[in-house]
Rosetta silent file (secondary structure, phi, psi, omega in degrees, C-alpha in Angstrom):
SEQUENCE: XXXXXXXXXXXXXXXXXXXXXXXXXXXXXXXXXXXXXXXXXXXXXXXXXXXXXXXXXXXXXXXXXXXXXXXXXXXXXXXXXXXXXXXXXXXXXXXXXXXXXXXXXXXXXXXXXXXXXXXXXXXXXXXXXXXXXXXXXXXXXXXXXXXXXXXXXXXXXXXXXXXXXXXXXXXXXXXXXXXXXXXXXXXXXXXXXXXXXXXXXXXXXXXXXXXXXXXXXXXXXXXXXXXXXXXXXXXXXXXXXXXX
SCORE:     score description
SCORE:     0.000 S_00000001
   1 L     0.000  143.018  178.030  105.490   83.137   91.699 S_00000001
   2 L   -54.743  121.301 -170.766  103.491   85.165   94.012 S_00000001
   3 L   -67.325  110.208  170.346  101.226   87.915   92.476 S_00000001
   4 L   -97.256 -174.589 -160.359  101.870   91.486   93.698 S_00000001
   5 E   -86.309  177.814  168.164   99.796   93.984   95.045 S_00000001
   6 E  -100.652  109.076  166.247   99.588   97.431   93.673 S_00000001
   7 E  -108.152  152.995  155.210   99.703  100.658   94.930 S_00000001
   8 E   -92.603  153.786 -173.354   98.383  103.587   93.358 S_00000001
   9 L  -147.799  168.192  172.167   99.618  106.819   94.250 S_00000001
  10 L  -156.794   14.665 -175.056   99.270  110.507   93.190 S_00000001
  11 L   -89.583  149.626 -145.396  101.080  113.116   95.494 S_00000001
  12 L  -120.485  -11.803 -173.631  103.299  114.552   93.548 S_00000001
  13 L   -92.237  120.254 -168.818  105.962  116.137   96.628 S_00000001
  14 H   -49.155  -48.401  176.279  108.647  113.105   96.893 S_00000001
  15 H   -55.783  -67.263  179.493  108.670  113.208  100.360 S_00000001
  16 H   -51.793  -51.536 -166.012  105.396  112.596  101.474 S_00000001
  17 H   -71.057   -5.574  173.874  105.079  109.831   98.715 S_00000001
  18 H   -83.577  -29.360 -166.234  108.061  108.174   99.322 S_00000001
  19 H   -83.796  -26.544  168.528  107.019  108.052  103.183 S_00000001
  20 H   -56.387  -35.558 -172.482  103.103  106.991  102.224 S_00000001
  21 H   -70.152  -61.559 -170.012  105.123  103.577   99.864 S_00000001
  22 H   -39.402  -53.277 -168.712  107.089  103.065  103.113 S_00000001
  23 H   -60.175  -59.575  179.332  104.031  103.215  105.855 S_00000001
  24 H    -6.754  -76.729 -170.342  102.339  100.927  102.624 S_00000001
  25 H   -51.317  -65.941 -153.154  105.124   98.486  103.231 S_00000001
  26 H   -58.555  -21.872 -159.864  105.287   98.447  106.824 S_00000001
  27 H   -88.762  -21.117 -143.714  101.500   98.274  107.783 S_00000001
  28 H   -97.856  -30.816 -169.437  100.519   95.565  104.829 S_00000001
  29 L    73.831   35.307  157.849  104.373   93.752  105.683 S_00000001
  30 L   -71.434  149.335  157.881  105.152   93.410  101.948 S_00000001
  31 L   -69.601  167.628  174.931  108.311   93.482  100.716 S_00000001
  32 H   -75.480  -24.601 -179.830  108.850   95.957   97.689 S_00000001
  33 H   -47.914  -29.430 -165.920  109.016   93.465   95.263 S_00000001
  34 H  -121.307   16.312  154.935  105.675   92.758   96.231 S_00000001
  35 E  -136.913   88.246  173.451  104.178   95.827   96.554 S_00000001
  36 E   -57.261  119.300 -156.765  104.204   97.976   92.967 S_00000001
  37 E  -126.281  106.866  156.956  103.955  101.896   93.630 S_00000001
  38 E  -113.686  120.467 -174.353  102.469  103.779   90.430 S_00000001
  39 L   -69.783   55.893  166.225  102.916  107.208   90.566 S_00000001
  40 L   -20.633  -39.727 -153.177   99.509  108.645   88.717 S_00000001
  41 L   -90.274  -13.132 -154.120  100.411  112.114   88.964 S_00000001
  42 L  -104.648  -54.200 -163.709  103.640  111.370   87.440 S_00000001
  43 L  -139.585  158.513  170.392  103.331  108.849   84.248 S_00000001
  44 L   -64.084 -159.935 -179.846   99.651  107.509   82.815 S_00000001
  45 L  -127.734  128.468  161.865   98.689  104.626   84.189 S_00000001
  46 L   -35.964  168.012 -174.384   99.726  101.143   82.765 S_00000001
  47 L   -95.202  136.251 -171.630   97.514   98.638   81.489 S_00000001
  48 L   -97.432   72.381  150.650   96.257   96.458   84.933 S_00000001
  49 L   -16.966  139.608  148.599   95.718   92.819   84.454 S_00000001
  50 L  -107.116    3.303 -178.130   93.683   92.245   86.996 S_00000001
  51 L   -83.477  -23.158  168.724   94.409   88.610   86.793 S_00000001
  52 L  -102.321   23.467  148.368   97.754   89.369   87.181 S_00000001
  53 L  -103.651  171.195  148.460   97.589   90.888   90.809 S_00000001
  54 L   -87.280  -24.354 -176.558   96.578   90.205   93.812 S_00000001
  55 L  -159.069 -162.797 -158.065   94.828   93.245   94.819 S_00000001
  56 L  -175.916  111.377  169.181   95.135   96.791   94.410 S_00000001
  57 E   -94.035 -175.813 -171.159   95.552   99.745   97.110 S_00000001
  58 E  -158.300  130.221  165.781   94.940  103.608   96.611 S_00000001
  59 L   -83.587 -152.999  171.167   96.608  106.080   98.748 S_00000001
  60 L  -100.149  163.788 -170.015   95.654  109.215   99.685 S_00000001
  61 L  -127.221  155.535  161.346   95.424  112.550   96.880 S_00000001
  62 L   -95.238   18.480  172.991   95.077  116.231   97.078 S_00000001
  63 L   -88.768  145.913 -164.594   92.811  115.929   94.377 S_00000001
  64 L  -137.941  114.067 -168.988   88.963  116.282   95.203 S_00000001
  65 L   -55.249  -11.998 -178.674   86.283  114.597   92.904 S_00000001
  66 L  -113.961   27.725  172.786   83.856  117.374   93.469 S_00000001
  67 L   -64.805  176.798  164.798   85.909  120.123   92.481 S_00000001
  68 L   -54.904 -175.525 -174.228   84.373  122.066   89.430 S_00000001
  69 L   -99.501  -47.219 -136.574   85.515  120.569   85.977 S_00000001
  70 L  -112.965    7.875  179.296   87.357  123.731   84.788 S_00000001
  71 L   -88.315  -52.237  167.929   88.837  123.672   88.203 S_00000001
  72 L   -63.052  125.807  167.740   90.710  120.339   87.701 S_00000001
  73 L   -59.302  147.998  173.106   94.046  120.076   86.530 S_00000001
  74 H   -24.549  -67.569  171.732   95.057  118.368   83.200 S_00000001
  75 H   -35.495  -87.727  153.033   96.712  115.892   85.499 S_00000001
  76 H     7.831  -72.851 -168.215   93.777  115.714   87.404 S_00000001
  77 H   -57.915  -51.313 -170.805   91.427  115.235   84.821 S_00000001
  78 H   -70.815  -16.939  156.780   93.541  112.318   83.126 S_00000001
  79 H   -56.662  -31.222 -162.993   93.751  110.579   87.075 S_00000001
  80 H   -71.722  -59.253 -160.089   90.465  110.887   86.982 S_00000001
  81 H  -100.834    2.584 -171.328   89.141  109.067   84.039 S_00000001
  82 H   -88.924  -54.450  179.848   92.253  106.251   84.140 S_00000001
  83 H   -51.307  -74.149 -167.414   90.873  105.306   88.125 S_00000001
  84 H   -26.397  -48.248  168.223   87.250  105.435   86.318 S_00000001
  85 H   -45.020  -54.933  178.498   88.389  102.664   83.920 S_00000001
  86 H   -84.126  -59.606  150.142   89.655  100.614   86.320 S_00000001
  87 H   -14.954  -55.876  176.641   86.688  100.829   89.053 S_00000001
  88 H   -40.887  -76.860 -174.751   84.355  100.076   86.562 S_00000001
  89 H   -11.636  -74.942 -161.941   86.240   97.372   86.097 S_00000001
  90 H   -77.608  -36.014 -173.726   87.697   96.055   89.690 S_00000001
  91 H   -96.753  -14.212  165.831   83.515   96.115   90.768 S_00000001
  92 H   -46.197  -64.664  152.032   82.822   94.018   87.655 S_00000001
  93 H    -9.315  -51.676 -113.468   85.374   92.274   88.822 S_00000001
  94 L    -6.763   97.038  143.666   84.631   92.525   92.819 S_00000001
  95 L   -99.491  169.044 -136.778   88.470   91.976   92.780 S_00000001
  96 L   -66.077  160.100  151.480   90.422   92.895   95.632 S_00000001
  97 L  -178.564  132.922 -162.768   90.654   96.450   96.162 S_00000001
  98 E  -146.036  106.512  178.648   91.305   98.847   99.420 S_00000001
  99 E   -86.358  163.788  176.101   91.135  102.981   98.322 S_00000001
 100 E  -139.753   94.533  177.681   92.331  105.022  101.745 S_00000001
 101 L    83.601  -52.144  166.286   90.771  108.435  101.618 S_00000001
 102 L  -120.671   44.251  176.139   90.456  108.841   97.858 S_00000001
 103 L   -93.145   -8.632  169.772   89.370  105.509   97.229 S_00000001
 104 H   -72.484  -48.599  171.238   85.840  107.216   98.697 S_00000001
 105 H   -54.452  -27.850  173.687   86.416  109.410   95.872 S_00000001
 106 H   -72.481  -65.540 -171.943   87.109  106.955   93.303 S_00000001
 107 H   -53.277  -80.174 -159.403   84.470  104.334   94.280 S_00000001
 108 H   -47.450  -22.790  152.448   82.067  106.463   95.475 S_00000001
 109 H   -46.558  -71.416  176.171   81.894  108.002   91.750 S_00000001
 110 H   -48.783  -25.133 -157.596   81.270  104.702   90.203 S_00000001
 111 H   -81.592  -41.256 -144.354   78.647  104.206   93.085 S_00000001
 112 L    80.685   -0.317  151.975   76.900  107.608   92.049 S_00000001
 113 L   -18.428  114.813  158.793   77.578  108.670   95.454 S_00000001
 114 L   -59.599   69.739  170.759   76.883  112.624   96.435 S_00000001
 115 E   -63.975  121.091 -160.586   80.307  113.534   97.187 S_00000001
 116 E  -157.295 -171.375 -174.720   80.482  117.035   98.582 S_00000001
 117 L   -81.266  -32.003 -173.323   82.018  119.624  101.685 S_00000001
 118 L   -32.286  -46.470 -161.718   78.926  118.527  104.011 S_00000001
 119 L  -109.435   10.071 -178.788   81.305  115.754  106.161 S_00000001
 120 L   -66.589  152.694 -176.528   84.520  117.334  105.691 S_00000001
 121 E  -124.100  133.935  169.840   86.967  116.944  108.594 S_00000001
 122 E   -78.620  169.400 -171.941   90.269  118.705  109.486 S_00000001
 123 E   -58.252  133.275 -179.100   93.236  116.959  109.862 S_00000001
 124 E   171.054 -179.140 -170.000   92.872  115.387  113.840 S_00000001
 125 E  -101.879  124.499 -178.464   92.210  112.128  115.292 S_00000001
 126 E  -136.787  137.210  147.871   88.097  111.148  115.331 S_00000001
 127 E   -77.518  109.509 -149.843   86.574  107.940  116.675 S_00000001
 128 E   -80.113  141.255  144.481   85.689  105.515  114.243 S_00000001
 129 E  -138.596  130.131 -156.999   82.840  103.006  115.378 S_00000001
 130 E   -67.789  117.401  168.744   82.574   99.995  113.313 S_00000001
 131 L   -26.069  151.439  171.607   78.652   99.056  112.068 S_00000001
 132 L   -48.164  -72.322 -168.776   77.092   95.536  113.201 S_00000001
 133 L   -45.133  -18.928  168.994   78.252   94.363  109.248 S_00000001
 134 L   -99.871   -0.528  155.790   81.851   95.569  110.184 S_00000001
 135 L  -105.065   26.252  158.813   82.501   93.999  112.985 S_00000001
 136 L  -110.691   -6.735  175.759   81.913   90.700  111.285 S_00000001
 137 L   -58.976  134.088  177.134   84.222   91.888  108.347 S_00000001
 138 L   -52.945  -58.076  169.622   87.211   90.054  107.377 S_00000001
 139 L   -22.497  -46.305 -168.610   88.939   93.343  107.313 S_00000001
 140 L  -100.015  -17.886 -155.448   87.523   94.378  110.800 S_00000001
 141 L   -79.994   -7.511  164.927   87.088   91.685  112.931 S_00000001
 142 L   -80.269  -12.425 -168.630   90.282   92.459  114.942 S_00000001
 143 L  -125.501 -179.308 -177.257   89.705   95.186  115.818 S_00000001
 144 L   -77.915  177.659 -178.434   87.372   96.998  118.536 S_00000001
 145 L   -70.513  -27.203 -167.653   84.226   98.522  118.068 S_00000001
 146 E  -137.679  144.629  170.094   85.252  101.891  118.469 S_00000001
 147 E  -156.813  176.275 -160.488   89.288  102.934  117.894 S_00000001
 148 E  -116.674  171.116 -142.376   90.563  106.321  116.863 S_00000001
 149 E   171.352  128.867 -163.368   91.886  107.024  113.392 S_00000001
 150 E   -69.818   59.634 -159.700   93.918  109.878  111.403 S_00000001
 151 E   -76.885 -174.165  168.256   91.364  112.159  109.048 S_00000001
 152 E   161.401   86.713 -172.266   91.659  114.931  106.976 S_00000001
 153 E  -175.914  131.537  175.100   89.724  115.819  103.807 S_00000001
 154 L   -83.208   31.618  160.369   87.324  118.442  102.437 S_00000001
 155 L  -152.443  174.799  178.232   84.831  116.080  100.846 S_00000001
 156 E  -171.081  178.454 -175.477   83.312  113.080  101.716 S_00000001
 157 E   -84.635  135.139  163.321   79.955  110.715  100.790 S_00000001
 158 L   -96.691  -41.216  172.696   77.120  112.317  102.190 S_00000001
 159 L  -119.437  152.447  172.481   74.528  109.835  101.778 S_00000001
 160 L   -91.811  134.059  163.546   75.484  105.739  100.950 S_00000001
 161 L   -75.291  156.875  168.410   73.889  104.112   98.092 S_00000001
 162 L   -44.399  -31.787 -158.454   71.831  100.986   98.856 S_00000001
 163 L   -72.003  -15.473  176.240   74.646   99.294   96.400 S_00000001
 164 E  -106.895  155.750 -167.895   77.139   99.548   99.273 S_00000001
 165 E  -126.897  129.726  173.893   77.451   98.165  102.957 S_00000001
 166 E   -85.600  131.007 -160.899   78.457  100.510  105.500 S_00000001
 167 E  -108.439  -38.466 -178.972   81.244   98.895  107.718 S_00000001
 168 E  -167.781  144.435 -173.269   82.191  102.060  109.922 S_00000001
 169 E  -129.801  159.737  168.915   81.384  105.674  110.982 S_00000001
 170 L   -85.798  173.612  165.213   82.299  108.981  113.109 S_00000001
 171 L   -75.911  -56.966 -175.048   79.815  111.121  114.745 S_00000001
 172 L   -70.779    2.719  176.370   81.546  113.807  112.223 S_00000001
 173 L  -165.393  112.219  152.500   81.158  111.871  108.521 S_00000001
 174 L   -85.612    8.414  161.293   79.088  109.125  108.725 S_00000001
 175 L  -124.051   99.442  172.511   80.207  107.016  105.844 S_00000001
 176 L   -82.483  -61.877  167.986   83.807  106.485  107.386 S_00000001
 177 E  -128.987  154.008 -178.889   84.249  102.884  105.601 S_00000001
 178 E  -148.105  144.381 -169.148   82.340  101.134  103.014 S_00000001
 179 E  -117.063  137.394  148.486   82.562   97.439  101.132 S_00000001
 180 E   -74.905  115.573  179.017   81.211   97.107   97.218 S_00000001
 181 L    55.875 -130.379  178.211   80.123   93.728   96.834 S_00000001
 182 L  -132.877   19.676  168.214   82.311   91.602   99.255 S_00000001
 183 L  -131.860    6.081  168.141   86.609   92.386   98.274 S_00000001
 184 E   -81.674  100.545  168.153   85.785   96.333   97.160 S_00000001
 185 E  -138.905 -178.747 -178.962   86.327   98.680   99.715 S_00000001
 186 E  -168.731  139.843 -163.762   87.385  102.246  100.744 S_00000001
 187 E  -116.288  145.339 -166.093   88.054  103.947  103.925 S_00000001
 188 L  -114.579    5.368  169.934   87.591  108.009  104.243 S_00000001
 189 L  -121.063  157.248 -163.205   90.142  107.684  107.390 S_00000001
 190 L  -132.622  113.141 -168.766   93.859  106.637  106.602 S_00000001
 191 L   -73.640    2.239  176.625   94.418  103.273  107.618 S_00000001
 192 L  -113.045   42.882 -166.311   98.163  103.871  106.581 S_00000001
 193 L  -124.052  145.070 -176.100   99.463  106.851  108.236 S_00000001
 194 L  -108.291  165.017  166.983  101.279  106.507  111.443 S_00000001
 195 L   -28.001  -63.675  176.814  102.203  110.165  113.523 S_00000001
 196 L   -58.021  -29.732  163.918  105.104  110.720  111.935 S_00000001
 197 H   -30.065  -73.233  172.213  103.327  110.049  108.755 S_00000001
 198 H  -109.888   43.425  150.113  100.938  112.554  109.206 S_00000001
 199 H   -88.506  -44.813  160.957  103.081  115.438  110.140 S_00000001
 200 H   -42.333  -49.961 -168.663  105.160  114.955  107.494 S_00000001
 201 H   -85.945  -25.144  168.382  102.193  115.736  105.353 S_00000001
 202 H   -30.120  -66.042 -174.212  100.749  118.702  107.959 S_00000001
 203 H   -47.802  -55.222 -176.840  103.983  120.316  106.249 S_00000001
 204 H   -54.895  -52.417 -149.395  103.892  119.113  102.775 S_00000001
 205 H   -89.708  -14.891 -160.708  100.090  120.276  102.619 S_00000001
 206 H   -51.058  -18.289 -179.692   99.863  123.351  104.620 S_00000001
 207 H  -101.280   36.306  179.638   99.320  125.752  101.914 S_00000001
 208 H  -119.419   -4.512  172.170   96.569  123.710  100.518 S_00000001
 209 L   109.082  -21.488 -173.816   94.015  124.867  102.449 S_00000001
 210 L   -81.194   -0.087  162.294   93.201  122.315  104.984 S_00000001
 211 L  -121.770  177.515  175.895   94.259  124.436  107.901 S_00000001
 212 L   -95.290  147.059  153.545   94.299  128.288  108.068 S_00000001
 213 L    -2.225  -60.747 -177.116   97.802  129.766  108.000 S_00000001
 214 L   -87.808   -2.573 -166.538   97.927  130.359  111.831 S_00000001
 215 L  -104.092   26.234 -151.486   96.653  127.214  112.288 S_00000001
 216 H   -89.550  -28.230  179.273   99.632  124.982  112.194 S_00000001
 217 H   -87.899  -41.494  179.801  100.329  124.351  115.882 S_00000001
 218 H   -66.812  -40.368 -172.177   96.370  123.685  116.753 S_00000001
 219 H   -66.565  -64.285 -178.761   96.575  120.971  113.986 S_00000001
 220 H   -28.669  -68.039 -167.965   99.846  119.433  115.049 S_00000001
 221 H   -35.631  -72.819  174.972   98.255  119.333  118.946 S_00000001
 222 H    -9.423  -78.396 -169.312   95.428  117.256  116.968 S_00000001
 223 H   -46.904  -30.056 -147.662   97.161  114.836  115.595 S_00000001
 224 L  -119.727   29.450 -166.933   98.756  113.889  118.816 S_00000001
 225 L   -80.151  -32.301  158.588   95.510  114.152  121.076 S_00000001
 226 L   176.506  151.855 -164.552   95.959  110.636  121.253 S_00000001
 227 L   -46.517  133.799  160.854   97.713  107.154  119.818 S_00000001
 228 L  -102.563  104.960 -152.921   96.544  105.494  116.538 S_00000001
 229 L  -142.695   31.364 -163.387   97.692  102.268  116.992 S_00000001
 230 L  -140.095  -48.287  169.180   94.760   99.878  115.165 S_00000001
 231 L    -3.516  -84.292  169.283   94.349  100.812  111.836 S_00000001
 232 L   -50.257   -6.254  160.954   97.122   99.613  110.265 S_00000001
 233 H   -80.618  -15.831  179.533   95.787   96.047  110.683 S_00000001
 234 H   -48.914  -45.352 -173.556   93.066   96.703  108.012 S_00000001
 235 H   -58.541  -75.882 -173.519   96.215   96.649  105.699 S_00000001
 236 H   -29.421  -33.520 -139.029   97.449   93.769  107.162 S_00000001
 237 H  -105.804  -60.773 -170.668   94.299   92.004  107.321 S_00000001
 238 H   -41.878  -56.811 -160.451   93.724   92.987  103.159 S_00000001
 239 H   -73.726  -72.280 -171.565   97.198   91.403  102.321 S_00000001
 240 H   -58.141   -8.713  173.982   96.965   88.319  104.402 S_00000001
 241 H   -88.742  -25.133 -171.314   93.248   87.878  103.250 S_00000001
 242 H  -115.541   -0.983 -170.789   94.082   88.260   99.239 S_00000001
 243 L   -90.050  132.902  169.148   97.931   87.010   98.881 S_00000001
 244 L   -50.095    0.000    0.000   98.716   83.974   96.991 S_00000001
């Protein structure tokens, strides 16, 4: 029988996370059987073969690794050190693994990566252009050098360790994607959100800080500055590169 993939997940408003399993499905073209959605935010997290998957995704979180300690929710905290477990792990491993916005958070923790406010981006559309090493990437190699790509998040890596290969960057964050050894990676732009995607979460999140109040209609306008239409093969690319 075929091994499935994982996702992890941690938004805790139904909506967006039921529509983040859904984009999951559509961009990687799993079926659900074959893509497992654990709700972190919700239940601990199960014990992970890793022998018994094939890989292992990460969505996106509103949680932000460089908040203060005493800042972080219970939840939070216990999300926190259960991903830690498993990263260690998964680069012991290098087993399959593709975080999408707070897989920079996850990873880049194990890396010892300065995660901070320096590279934060509001939610809009930025132009990713992929590194010499990423446009030889299994992941990458479809796709052009430069394509446009959904952000949003108030932290990011400010400097790359040596221990990591930088695959692709903005003008505005320069460590946009990054590979751990040669099946670990995480992307700080989200290769699974389509328009509708991220409007739904514009809504969900608005009181969360990443726009001002008044700012709801300049953000929308963002989003829609122009079509994201490339992304979603990175998913695609992960699943057909790691499925039995």
């Amino acid at each position: 029988m075929d091994r499935p993939f994982v996702l992890l997940a941690t938004r805790a408003e139904d909506l967006p996370a039921d529509e983040e399993y859904a984009l999951f499905l559509r961009f990687t073209g799993l079926p659900p059987e074959r893509l497992r959605r654990i709700r972190l935010e919700r239940d601990p997290m199960p014990e992970i073969d890793l022998d018994e998957v094939a890989g292992i995704l990460v969505g996106g979180s509103p949680f932000n690794a460089s908040d203060p300690w005493d800042k972080k929710s219970a939840v939070q905290r216990r999300v926190e050190a259960e991903m830690a477990e498993l990263v260690d792990r998964v680069v012991a491993r290098d087993a399959p693994f593709l975080g999408a916005c707070y897989g920079v958070g996850t990873l880049g923790t194990h890396l010892g990566a300065p995660i901070d406010g320096t590279y934060a981006e509001p939610i809009s559309v930025v132009d990713v252009t992929l590194t010499e090493a990423g446009r030889v990437d299994p992941l990458l190699d479809r796709l052009p050098d430069r394509f446009p790509a959904f952000v949003g998040h108030k932290e990011a890596i400010s400097r790359l360790p040596a221990t990591a290969t930088l695959l692709a960057s903005s003008p505005t964050c320069p460590v946009q994607m990054f590979r751990v050894g040669r099946n670990v990676y995480a992307t700080q732009f989200h290769p699974e959100l389509d328009l509708a995607g991220i409007v739904t979460r514009i809504h969900a999140y608005a009181s969360y800080g990443y726009f001002a109040p008044d700012e709801l209609d300049l953000t929308l306008a963002a989003v829609r500055r122009t079509p994201v239409t490339a992304t979603g093969g990175i998913l695609r690319a992960f699943v057909e590169r790691y499925a039995d």
